[in-house]
TIMI-865104 format. One record per atom (N, C-alpha, C): y, z, x negated. Coordinates in pm, whole numbers, padded with zeros to 5 digits, always signed. Example, Ala and Ser with C-alpha at 12.3 -4.5 7.8 and 13.67 -1.06 7.14 Angstrom:
// TIMI-865104
-00569+00780-01319/-00450+00780-01230/-00330+00780-01320/-00225+00708-01285/-00106+00714-01367/+00003+00787-01290/
***
This chain:
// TIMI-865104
-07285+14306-03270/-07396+14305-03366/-07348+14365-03497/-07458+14439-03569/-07386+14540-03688/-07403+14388-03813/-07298+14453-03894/-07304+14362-04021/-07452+14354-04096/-07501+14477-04108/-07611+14455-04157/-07767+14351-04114/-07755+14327-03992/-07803+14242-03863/-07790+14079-03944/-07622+14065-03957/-07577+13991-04013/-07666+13889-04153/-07687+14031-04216/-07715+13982-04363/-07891+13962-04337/-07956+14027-04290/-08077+13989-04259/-08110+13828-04152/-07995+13819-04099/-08020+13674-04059/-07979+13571-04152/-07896+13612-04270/-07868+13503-04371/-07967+13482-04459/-08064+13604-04447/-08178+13592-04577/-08280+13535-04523/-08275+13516-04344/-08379+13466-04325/-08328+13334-04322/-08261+13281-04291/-08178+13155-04275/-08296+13066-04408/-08190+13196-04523/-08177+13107-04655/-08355+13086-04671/-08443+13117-04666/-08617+13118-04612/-08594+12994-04582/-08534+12990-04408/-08599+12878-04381/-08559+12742-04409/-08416+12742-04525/-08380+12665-04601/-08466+12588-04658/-08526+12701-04713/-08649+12629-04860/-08805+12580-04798/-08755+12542-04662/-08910+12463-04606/-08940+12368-04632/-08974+12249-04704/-08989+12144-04753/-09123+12071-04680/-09098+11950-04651/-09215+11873-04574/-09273+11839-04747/-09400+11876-04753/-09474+11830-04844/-09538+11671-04860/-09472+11618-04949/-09553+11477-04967/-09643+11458-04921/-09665+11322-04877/-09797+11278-04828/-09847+11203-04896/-09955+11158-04918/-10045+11074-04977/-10078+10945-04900/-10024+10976-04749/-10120+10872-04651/-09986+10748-04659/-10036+10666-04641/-10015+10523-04607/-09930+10554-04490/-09791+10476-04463/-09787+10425-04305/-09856+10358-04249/-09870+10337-04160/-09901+10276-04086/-09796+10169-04066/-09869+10006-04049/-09806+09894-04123/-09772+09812-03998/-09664+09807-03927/-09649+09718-03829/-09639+09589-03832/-09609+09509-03981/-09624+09427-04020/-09785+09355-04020/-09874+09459-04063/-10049+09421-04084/-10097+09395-03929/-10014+09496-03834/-10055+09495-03671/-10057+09366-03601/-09883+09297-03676/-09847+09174-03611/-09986+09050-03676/-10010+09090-03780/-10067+08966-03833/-10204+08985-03819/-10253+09153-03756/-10442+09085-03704/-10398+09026-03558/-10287+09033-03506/-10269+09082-03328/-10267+08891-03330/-10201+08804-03473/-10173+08671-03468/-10391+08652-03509/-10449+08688-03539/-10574+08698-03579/-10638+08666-03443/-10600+08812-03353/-10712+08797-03223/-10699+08710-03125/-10533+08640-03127/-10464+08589-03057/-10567+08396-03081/-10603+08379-03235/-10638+08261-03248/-10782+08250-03225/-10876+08368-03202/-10980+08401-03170/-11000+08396-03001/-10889+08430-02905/-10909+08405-02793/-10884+08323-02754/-10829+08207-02849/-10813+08075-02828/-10879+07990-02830/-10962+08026-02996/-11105+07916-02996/-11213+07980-02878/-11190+08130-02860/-11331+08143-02749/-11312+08134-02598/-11202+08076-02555/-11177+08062-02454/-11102+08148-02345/-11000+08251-02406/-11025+08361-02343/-11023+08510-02434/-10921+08590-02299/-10891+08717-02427/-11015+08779-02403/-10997+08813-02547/-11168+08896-02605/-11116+09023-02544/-11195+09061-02453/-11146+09245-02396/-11157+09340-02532/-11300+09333-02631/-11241+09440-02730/-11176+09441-02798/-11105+09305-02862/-10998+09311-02923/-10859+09334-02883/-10839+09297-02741/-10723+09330-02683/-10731+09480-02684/-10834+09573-02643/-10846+09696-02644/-10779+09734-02768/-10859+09740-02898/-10870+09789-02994/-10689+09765-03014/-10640+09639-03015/-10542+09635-03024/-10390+09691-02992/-10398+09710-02844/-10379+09770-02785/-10328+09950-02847/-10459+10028-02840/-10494+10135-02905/-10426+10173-03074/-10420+10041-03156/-10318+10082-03238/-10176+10022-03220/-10142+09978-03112/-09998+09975-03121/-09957+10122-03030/-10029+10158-02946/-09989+10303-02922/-09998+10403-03033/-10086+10405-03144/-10098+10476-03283/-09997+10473-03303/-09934+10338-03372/-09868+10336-03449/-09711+10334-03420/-09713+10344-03281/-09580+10394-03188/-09590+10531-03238/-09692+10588-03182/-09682+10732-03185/-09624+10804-03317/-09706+10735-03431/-09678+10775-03551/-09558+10713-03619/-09486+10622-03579/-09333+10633-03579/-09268+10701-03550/-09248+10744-03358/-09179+10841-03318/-09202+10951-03385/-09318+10990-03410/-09332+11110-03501/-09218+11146-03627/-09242+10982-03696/-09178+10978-03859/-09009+11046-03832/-09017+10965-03676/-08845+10975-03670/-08788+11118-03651/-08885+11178-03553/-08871+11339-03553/-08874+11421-03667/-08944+11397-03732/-08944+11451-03874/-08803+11434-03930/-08765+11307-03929/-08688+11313-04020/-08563+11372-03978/-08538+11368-03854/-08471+11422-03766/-08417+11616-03768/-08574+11648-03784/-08543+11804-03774/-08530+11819-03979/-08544+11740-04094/-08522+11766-04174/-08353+11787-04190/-08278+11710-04109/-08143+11630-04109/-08070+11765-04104/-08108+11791-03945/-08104+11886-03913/-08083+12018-04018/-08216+12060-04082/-08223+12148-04194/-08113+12159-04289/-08063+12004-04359/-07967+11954-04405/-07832+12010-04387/-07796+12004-04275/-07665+12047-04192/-07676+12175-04216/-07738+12276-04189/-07746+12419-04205/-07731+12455-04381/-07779+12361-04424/-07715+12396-04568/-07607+12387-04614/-07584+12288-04611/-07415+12198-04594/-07343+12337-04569/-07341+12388-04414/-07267+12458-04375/-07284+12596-04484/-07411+12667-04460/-07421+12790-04572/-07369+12744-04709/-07325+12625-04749/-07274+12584-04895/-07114+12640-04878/-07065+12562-04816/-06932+12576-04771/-06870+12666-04724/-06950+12771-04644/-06900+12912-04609/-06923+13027-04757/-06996+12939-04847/-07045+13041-04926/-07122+13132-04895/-07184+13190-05020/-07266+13380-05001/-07250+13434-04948/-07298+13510-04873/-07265+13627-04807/-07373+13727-04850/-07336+13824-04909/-07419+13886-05012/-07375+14043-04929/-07520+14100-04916/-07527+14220-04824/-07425+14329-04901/-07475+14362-05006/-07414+14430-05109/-07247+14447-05135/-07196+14311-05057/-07067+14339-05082/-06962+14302-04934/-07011+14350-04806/-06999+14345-04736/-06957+14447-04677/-06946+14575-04754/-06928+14710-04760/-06825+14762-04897/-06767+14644-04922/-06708+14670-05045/-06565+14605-04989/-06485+14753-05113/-06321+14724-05038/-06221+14622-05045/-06306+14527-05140/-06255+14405-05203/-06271+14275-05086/-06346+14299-04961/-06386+14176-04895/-06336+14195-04775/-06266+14155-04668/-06214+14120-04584/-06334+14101-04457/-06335+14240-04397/-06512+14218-04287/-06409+14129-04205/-06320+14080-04202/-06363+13986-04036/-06370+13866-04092/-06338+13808-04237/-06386+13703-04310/-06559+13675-04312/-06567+13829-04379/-06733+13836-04362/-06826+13823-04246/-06761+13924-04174/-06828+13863-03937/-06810+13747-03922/-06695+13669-03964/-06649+13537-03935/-06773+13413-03971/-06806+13433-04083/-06937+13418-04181/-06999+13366-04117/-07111+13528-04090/-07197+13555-04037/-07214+13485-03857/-07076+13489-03814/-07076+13443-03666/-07143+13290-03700/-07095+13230-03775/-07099+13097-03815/-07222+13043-03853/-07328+13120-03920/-07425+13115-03976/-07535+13125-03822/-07518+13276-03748/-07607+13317-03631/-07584+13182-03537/-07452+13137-03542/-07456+12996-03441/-07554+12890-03513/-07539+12893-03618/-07594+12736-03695/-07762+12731-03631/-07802+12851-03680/-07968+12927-03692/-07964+12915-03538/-07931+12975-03453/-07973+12959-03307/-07972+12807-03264/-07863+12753-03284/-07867+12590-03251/-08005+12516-03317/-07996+12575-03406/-08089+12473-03500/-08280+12548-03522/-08327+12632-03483/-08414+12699-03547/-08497+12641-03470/-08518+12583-03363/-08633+12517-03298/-08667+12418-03363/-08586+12351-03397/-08617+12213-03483/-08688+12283-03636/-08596+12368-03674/-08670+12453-03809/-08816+12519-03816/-08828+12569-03675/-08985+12632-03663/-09041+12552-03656/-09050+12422-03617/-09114+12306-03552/-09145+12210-03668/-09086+12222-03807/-09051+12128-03916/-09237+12106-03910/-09360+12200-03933/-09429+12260-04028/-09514+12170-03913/-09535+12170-03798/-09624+12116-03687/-09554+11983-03694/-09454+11952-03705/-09443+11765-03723/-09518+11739-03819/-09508+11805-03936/-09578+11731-04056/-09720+11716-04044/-09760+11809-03962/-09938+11810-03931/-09934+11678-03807/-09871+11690-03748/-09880+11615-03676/-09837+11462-03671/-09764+11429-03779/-09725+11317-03848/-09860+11276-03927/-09932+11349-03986/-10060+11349-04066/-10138+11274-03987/-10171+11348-03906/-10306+11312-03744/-10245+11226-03729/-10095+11147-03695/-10065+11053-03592/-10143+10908-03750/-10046+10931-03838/-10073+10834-03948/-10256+10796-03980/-10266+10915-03962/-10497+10884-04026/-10532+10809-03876/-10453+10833-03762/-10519+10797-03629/-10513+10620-03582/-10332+10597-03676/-10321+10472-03625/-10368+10421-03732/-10428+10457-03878/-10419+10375-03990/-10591+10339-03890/-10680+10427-03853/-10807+10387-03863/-10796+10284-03721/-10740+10278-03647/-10725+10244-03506/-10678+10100-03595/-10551+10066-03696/-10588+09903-03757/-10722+09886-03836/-10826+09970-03878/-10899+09934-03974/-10989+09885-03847/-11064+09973-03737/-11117+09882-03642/-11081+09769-03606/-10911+09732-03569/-10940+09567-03547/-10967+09501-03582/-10980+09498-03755/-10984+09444-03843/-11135+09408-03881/-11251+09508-03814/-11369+09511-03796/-11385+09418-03676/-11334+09439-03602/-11407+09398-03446/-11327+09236-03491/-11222+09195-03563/-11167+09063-03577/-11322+09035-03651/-11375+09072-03759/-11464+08997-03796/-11624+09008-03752/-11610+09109-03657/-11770+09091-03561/-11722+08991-03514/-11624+08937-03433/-11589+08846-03340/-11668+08688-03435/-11575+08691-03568/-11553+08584-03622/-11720+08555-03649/-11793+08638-03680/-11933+08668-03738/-11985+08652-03577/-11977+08592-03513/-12043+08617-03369/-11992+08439-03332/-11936+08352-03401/-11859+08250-03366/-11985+08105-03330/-12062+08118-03388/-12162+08043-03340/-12281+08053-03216/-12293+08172-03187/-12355+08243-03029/-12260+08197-02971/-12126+08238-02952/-12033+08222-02877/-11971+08070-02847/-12025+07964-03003/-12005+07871-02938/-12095+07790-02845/-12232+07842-02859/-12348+07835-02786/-12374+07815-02631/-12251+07972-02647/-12237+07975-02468/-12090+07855-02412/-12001+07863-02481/-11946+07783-02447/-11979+07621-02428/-12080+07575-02533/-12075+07445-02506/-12195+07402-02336/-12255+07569-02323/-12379+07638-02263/-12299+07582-02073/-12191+07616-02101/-12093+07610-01972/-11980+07499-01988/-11963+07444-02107/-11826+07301-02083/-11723+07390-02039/-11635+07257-02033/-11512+07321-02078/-11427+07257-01939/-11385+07297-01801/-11320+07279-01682/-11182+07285-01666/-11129+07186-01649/-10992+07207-01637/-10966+07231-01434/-10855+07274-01461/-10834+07308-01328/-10795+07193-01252/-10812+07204-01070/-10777+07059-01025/-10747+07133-00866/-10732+06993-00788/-10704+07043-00658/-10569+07116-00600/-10566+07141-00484/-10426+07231-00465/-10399+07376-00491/-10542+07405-00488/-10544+07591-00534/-10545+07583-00684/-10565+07515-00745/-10516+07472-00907/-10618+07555-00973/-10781+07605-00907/-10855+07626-00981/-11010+07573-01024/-11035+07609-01133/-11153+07541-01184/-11241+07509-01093/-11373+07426-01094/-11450+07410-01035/-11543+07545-01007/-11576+07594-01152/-11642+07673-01161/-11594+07842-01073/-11462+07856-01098/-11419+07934-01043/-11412+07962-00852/-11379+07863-00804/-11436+07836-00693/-11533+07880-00604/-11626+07830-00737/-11776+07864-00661/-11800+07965-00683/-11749+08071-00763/-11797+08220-00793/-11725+08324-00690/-11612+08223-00665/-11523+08265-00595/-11643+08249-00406/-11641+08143-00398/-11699+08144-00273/-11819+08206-00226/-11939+08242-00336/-12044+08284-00358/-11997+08428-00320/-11901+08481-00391/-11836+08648-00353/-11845+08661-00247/-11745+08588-00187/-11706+08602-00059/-11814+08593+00078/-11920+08498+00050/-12071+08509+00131/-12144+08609+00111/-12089+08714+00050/-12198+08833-00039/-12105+08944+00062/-11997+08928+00010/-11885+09088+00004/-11793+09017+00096/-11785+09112+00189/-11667+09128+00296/-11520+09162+00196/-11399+09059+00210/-11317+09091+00133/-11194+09141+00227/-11228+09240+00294/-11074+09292+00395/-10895+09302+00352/-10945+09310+00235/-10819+09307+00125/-10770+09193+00093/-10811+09084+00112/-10806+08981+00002/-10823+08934-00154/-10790+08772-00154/-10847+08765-00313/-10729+08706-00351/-10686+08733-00506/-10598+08666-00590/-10632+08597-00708/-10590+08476-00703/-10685+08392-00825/-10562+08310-00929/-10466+08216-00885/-10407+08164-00990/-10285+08220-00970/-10191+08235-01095/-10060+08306-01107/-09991+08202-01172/-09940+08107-01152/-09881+08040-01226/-09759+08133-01341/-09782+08053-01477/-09723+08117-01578/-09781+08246-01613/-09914+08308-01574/-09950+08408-01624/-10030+08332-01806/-10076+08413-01891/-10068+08308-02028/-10206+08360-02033/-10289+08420-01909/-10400+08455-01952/-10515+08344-01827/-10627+08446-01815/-10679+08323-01697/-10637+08313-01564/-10580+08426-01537/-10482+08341-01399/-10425+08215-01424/-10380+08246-01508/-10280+08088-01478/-10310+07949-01558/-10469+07988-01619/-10572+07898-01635/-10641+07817-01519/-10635+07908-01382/-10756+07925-01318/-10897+07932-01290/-10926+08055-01373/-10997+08047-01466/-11044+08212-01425/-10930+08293-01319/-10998+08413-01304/-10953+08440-01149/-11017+08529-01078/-10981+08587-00966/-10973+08747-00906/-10880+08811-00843/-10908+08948-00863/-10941+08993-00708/-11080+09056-00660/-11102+09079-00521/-11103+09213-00500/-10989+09200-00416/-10892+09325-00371/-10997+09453-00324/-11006+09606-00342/-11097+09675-00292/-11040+09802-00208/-10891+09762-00207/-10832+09821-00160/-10663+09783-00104/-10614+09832-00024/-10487+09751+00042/-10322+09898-00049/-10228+09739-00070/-10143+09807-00145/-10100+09881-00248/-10213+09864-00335/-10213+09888-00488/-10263+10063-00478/-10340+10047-00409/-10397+10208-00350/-10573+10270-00471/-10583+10332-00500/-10711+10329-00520/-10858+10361-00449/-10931+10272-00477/-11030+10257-00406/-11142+10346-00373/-11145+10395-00269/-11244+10532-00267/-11350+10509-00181/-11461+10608-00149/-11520+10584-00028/-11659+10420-00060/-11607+10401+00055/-11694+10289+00118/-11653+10160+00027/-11496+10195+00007/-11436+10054-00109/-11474+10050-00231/-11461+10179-00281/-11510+10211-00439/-11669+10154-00465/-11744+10179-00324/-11896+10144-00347/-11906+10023-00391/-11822+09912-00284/-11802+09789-00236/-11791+09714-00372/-11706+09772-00425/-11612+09721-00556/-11777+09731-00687/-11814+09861-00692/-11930+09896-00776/-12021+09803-00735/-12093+09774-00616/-12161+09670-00583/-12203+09523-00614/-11995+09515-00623/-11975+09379-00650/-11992+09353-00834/-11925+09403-00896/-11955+09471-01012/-12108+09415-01086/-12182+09464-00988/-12330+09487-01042/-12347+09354-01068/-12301+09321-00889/-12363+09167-00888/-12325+09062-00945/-12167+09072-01015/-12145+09011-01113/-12241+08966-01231/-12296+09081-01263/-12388+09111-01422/-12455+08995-01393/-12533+09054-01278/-12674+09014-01235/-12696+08881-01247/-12561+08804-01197/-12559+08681-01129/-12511+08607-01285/-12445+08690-01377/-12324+08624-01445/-12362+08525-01517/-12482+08492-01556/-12537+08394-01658/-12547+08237-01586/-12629+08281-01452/-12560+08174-01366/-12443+08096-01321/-12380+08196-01319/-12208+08171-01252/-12162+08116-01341/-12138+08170-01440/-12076+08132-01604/-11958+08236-01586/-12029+08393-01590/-11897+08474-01569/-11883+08474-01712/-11736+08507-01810/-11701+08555-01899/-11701+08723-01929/-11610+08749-01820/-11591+08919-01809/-11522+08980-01698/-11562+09103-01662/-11511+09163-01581/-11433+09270-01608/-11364+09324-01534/-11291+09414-01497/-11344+09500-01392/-11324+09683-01376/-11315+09740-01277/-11297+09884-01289/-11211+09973-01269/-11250+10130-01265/-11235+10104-01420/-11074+10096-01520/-11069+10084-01639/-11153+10066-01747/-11240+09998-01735/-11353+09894-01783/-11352+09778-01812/-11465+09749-01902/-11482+09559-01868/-11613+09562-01937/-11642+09455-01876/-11762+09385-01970/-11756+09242-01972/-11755+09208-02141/-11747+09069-02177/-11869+09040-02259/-11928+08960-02212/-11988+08892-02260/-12035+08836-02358/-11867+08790-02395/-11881+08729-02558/-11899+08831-02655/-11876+08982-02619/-11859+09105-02717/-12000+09132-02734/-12136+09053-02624/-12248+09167-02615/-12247+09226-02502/-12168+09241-02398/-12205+09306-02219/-12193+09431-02304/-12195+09513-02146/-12209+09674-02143/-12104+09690-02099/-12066+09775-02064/-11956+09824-01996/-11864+09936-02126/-11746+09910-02138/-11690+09960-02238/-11592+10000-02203/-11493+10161-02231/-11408+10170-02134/-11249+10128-02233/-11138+10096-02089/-11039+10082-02113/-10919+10148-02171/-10826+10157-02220/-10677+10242-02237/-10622+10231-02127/-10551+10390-02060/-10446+10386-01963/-10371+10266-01964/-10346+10208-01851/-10215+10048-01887/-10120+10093-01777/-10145+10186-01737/-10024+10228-01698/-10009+10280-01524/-10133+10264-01470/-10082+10249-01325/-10259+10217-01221/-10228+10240-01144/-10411+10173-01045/-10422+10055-01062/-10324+09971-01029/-10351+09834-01016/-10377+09773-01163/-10295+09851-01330/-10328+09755-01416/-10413+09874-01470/-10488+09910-01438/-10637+10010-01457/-10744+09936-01351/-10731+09888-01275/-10827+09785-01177/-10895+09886-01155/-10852+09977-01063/-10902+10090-00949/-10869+10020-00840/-10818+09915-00826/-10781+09857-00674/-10809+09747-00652/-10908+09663-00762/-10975+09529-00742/-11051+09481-00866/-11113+09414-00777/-11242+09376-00937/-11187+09248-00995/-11169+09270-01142/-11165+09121-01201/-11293+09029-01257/-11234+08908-01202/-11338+08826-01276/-11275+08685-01354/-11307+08701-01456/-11278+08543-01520/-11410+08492-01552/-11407+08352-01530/-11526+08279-01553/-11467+08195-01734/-11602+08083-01761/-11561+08017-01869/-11520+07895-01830/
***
């Protein structure tokens, strides 16, 4: 490579030296504020019997935000570090000034030597350097995404709270069942349970109490009827089966004393107002309930 090659990669270098992530104005995003609505919804599904599906959602939704927009922070700071080091080094090797690179006073294999040193730094490092300008946009979006993703829970904590007298309506509407017997579930559950099963052919089977689960499994208090075998998703004739059952949940639910369902990354609760509202990826068919319908009763 000619010397002159050389000096045009030091001037661009020294460019991308002077890239500076421009201040932000925005707020982090507060993992501290997360923990203390997440202790909020947590005492809300306590007095209502039961996790509130939109708040677990919503919740949910900003701890992936505000993951995201961490990992982000860290990349940032990361490819600045980065930036850092390339200076450091151009400090310490000194100038390399085109002008005198051709002059009889300088030692070219001092000067190639340089330059070798510099073309390594810039190749190692320039992905992270091109990339500085799209973290920061993208640190932006991640921060406005998770800040609004806590301002909703913070909403839906007080529809909930503002909804506390309907809700105790229905609860006192249905009493309050403790679990009994050897299958260790509610009365009520039971019968919603058995009512299914005279309706819908369950070829799959049903799963109802989990001991040590901290939600209504291990209340007994919910049951999940399988629509498919082996954590498979449900297609066809099963998927109908599952939609069917679904319906007849709604239909029936005021009777039964359903709370909420699950199915095809969905739910509908009850206590929120019904409708069907959709879910966040959780990771997989089975905790997306493509492979069985949930039901918790009250």
């Amino acid at each position: 490579m000619r010397i002159w090659r050389f000096a045009v990669l030091v001037a661009v270098l020294a460019g991308l030296l002077g890239l500076q992530a421009p201040q932000s104005a925005l707020a982090d995003p507060s993992p501290a504020e997360l923990r203390r609505l997440t202790k909020q919804a947590d005492a809300l599904n306590k007095r209502y019997r039961g996790q509130i599906q939109s708040l677990e959602e919503i919740r949910i939704q900003a701890k992936n935000a505000t993951d995201v927009s961490g990992s982000l922070q860290k990349q940032l700071a990361e490819a600045q570090a980065d930036v850092a080091d390339i200076a450091r080094t151009a400090y310490m090797l000194g100038p390399l000034d085109p002008t005198q690179i051709f002059s009889l006073n300088v030692d070219p294999y001092k000067a190639l030597g340089q330059a070798a040193v510099l073309n390594h730094q810039a190749s190692e490092r320039a992905s992270r350097v091109q990339h500085i300008q799209q973290l920061i946009e993208d640190s932006k979006e991640a921060k406005l995404n998770a800040n609004d993703k806590i301002n909703k829970l913070k909403k839906e904590i007080k529809a909930m709270q503002a909804k506390r007298r309907d809700i105790e309506r229905l609860l006192a509407k249905y009493g309050f069942q403790q679990p009994g017997g050897a299958e260790g579930l509610t009365e009520r559950m039971i019968n919603v349970r058995a009512e299914v099963m005279q309706n819908f052919p369950m070829k799959y089977g049903v799963g109802c109490l989990r001991p040590g689960d901290p939600g209504e499994h291990g209340k007994g208090r919910a049951c999940d009827f399988m629509m498919s075998p082996g954590g498979s998703m449900a297609g066809g004739d099963n998927e109908a089966r599952g939609d069917d059952l679904a319906a007849w949940l709604i239909a029936n639910g005021s009777r039964l004393g359903v709370m909420y369902i699950i199915w095809k990354q969905r739910y509908y609760d009850i206590r929120s107002g019904g409708g069907w509202d959709p879910m966040s990826n959780r990771g997989g068919v089975t905790a997306n309930h493509y492979d069985h319908v949930h039901v918790s009763v009250f």
